[in-house]
N, C-alpha and C positions, 0 to 999 in steps of 0.2 A: 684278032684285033689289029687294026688297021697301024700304020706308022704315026699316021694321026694324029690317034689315041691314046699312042705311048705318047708325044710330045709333050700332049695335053697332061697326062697322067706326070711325068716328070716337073711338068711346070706347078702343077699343084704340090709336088712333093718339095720342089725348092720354096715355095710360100709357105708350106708346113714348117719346115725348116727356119726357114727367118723368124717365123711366127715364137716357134720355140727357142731359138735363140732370144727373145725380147723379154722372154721369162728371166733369162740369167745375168741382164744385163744393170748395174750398176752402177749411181750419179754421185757423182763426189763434189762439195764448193770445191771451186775454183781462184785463191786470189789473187788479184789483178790491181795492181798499185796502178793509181790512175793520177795523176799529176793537173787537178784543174783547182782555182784559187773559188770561183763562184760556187763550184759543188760541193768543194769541201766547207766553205762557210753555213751553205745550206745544209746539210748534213749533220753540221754542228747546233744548229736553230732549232733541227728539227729533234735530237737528242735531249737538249737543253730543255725542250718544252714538254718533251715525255716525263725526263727527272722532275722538273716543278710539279707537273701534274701528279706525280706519284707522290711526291715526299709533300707538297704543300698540299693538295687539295686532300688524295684519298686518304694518306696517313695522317696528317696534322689536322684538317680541317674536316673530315669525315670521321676522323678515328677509325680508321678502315682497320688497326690492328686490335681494338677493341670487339668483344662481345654483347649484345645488348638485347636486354629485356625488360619488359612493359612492368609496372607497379601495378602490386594490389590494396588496395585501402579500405577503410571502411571510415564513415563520417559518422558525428553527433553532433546536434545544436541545442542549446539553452540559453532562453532571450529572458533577459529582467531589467524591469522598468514600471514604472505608473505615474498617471494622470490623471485630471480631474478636467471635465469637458463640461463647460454652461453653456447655456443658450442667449442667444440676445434677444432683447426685444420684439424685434420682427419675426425670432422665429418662432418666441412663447405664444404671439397672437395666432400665429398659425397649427399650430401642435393643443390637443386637445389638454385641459390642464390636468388630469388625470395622469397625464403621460409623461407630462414634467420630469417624475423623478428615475424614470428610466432612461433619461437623456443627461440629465445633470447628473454625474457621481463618479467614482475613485474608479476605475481602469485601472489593474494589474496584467500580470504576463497572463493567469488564467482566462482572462476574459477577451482579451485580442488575438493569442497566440489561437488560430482556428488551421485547422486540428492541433492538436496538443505536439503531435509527434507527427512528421514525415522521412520519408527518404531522400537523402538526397537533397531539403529543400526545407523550407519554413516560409509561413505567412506571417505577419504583423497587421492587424486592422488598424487603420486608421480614419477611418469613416462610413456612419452606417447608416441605413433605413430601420425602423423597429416599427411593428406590424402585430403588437401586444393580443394574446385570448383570443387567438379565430377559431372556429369550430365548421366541424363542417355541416354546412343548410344551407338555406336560401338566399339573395339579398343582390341589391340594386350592381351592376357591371359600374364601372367608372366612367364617366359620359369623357372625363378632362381625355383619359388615357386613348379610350376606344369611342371616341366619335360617332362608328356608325351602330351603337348600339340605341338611339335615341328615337322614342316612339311618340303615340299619341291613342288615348283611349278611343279618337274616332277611328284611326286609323292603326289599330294594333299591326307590327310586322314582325313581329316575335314568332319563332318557329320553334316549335319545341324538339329539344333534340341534339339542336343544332351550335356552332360557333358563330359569332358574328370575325374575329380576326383569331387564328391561328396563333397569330406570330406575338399578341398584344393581349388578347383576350385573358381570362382567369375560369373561365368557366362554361359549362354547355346550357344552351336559355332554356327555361320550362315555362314558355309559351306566353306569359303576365308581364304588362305593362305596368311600371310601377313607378312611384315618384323615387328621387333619384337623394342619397342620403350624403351627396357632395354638393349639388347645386339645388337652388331655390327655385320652383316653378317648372321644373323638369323632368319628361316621365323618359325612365330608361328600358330595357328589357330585363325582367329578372333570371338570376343566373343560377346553378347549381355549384358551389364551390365553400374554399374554407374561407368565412367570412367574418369580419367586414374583407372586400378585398381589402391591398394593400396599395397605400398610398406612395407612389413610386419617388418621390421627390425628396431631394437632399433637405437637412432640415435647415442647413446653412449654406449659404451661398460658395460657392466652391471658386469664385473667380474673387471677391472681395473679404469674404470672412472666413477664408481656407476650413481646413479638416476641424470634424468634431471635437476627434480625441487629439490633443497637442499637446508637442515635447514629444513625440516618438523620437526626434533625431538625439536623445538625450539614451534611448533605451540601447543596452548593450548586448548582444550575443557570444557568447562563447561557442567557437569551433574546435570540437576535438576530434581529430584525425588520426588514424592508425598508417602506420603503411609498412609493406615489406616485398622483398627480391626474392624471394622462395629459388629461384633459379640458381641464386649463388651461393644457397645458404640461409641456414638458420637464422643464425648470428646477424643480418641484415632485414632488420626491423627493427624502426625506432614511430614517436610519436612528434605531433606539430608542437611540443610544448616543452620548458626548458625542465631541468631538473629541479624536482620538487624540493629538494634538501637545500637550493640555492635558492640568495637574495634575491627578491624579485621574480619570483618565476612568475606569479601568477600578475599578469599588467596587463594594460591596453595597449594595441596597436598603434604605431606612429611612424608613416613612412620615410618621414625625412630622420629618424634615429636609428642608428644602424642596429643597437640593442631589441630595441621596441621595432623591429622588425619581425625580428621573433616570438611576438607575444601574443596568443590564442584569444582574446578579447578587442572586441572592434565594438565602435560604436556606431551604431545605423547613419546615424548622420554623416560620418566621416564617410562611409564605405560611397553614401550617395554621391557627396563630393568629390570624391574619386575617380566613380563611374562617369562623373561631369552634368551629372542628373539638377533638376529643379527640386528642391527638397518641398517648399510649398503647393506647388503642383501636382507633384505625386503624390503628396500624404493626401490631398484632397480627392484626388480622382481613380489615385492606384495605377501601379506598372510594374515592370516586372526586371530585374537586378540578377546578374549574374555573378558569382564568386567563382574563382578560376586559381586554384591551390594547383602548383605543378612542383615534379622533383625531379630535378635533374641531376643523377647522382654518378660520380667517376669515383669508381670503389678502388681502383688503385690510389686513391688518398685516406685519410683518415674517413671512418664512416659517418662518425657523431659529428664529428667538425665541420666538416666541407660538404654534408648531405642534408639541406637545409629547405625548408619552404617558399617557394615563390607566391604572392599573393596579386593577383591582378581583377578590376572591377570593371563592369561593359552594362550602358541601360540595353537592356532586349527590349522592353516593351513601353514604350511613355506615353500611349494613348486609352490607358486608363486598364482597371483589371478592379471587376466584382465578380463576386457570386451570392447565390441566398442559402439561407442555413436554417433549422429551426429547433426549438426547444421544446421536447415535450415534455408539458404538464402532466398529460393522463392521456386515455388512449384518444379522446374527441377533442383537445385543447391545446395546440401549442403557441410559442412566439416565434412568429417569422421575423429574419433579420436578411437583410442588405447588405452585403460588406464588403467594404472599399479599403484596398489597402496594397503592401507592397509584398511583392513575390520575391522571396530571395532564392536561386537557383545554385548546389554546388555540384561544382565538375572539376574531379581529383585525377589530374595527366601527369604522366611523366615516364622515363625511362631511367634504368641503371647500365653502367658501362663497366666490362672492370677485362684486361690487356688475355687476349686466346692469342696462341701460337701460331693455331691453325689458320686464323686468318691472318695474322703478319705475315707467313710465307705465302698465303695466296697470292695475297696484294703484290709484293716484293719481285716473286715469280711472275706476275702480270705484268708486271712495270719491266723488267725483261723483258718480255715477248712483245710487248711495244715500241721496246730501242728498235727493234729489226724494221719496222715499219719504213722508220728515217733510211734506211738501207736502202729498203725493196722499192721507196717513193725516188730516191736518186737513180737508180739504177732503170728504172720506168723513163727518167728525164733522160739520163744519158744514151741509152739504147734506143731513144723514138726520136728527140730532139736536139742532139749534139750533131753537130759538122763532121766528128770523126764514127761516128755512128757506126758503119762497117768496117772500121778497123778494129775496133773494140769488140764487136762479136765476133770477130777470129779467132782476137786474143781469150775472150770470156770465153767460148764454148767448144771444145776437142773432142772427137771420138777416139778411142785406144780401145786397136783390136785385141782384147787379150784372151781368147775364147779358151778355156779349158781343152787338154785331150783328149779325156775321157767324154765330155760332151761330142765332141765332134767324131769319136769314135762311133757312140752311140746312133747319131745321125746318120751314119754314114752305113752302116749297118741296115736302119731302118730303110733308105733309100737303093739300096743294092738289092735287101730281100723284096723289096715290092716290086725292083727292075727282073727281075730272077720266077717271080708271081705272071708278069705277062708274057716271060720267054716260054711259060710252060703251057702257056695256051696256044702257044704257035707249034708244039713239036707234033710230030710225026708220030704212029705208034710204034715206030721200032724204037727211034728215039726215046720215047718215055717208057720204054721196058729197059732200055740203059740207063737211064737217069733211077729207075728203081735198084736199078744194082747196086750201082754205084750210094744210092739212098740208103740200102740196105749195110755197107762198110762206112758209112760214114760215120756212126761215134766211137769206132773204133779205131777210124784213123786220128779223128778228133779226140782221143784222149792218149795217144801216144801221142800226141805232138804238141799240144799244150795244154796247164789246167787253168786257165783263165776260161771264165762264160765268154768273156764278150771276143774275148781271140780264137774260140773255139765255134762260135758262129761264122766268124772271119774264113778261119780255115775251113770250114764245112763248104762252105757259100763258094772256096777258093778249088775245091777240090770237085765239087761239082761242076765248075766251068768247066776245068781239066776235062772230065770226063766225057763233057758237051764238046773241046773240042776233036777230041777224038776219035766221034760219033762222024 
């Protein structure tokens, strides 16, 4: 091996060496009293604004030391009320008189409430189409409704089979042009459907002589509400309503009374008011009313006391809400109905809070680890943009050699047997039949003379040279 080559061979063993030296080396803070009036104010700003942020926003105003979980509920509704709905004039001329007494008459919760029971929600009719004994057969399309269903026996356009309007129509034509049993002198297309159709028109004017059925804003509902924290317990479930053995429990709601806040009885009227709704409007054309029950409860207080109902009311929908319905008679006869009225919507939100440990020390230990921020943001300023800039990282940052013996033993060992590795490629064969002699008393010199490993390499490695130079 050339001279070289050992250089080379040496230079890499002293980068090994440093290398392994960086393994054992250790950073300690440093502190350094610094004496500036602007840095120490900032410093203090920027502290100041970590403690607010901890103590005011996460702990106080987040309740960051609090636990929290979602409510589970279940809702019931029961609406009572009744009305007596006449007809005027204009609309007896128009409404066959046969039909009279299905328009004039006493309206209960039975008869409005459509369906009886939902989830979540209840209907109120307050205006309706009735469409009395259709069956299904034959019989004239509605020329008022569908227009283009209008024929003429010279000129039949009736297609059997077929719809004249999808979206409007009632029924598929079978091919007959027929006089028309809404206008006079009129031949329409006849239809297959449950007939007479139905006559789509309010039977009262909905812009002058409002809703049929009137006084719904008089009808009451009762909300009964269950709710509970399962998460914290048993014991954390109560109801929307006061105690049954106390005066009063059972009231209407009134929000400017702080009592009658709490009382599971509203009346439609009030709630529309509320909502900021047109009470004549909607009973006439129908929309649709949101109830919005929230509980927001901090169970480190009393539960029954301080875990109370919120009640707040939102129109969703004020451009009107029908659908059709029907009554059957028998299996070929029913009464189709129309019905116009208000949607009322419940959505039961809320959370419960009650003081965990485990998150007071997170938060607390976080708001620590944010003071250092204020530190490492001045020390950023003073070390890039301060005047005295390098005199400060002299003072801030010292190396101290303090390298261990035993490491540097060890090193040093490592580097002698590898120098010792390319002296053996260079000898001579006489040479390296001395060097095996000598190889051959070596741990016998090496254990008379010390019992340490790494001194006994030392001496091995020492006793070798010897030998070499005596060669």
């Amino acid at each position: 091996m050339t001279d070289a080559s050992a250089e080379s061979s040496r230079g890499e063993l002293k980068g090994l060496a440093g290398w392994c030296y960086s393994f054992f080396e250790y950073e300690t803070p440093k502190v350094v009293t610094i004496q500036n009036v602007p840095l120490g104010i900032l410093r203090l700003l920027l502290q100041m604004l970590v403690i607010g942020f901890v103590v005011l926003y996460q702990l106080w105003y987040a309740r960051g030391y609090q636990e929290f979980a979602e409510v589970e509920s279940s809702v019931t509704t029961k609406v009572k009320g009744f009305s007596r709905s006449e007809l005027t004039e204009r609309a007896r001329g128009q409404i066959p008189e046969e039909w009279h007494y299905m328009y004039e008459r006493v309206w209960d919760e039975a008869d409005y409430v459509v369906p009886p029971a939902e989830n979540g929600a209840f209907f109120v009719m307050t205006n309706l189409v009735i469409t009395p004994n259709q069956t299904r057969s034959m019989c004239p399309e509605d020329p008022i409704e569908v227009p283009d269903v209008l024929c003429s026996l010279a000129n039949n356009t009736c297609v059997e089979g077929q719809s004249v309007n999808l979206v409007k129509g009632h029924g598929t034509m079978t091919g007959n042009c027929v006089p028309s049993d809404r206008l006079d002198d009129v031949y329409v297309c006849e239809i297959r459907s449950w007939c007479p159709v139905e006559v789509d028109r309010l039977p009262l004017n909905p812009k002058t002589e409002g809703p049929l059925i009137p006084g719904f804003e008089n009808y009451t509902v009762f909300i009964k509400n269950s709710i509970a924290f399962p998460r914290f317990g048993d014991k954390y479930e109560r109801k929307n309503m006061r105690n049954p053995k106390e005066k009063g429990a059972i009231c209407v709601y009134h929000a400017n009374d702080p009592p009658g806040k709490l009382c599971p009885i509203f009346r439609l009227g009030d709630i529309v008011e509320m909502a900021g709704g047109n009470i004549t409007k909607l009973a006439a054309i129908g929309g649709v009313i949101g109830i919005d029950v929230t509980w927001n409860c901090d169970l480190d207080w009393n539960f029954m006391t301080y875990c109370l109902p919120k009640y707040g009311f939102t129109i969703l929908d004020d451009f009107g809400w029908n659908f059709r319905h029907a009554f059957y008679h028998e299996e070929n006869r029913r009464t189709l109905i129309k019905a116009y009225g208000l949607k009322f919507l419940l959505v039961i939100d809320g959370r419960a809070s009650k003081f965990d440990l485990k998150n007071t020390v997170i938060v607390i230990v976080t708001g620590l680890g944010l003071l250092g921020l204020s530190t490492m943001f001045c020390d950023f300023v003073l070390l890039n943009y301060s005047s005295e800039r390098m005199k400060v990282k002299e003072k801030k940052y010292e190396t101290v050699p303090t390298t261990s013996r035993m490491l540097e033993s060890t090193l040093k060992i490592i580097s002698q047997t590898s120098a010792l590795g390319m002296n053996h490629d260079k000898k001579t064969p006489q040479e390296q039949s001395i060097a095996l002699t000598a190889s051959a008393g070596k741990s016998n010199y090496c254990y008379e003379t010390t019992s340490c490993p790494n001194q006994c390499l030392v001496a091995s490695v020492t006793h070798e040279n010897e030998s070499k130079e005596q060669v």
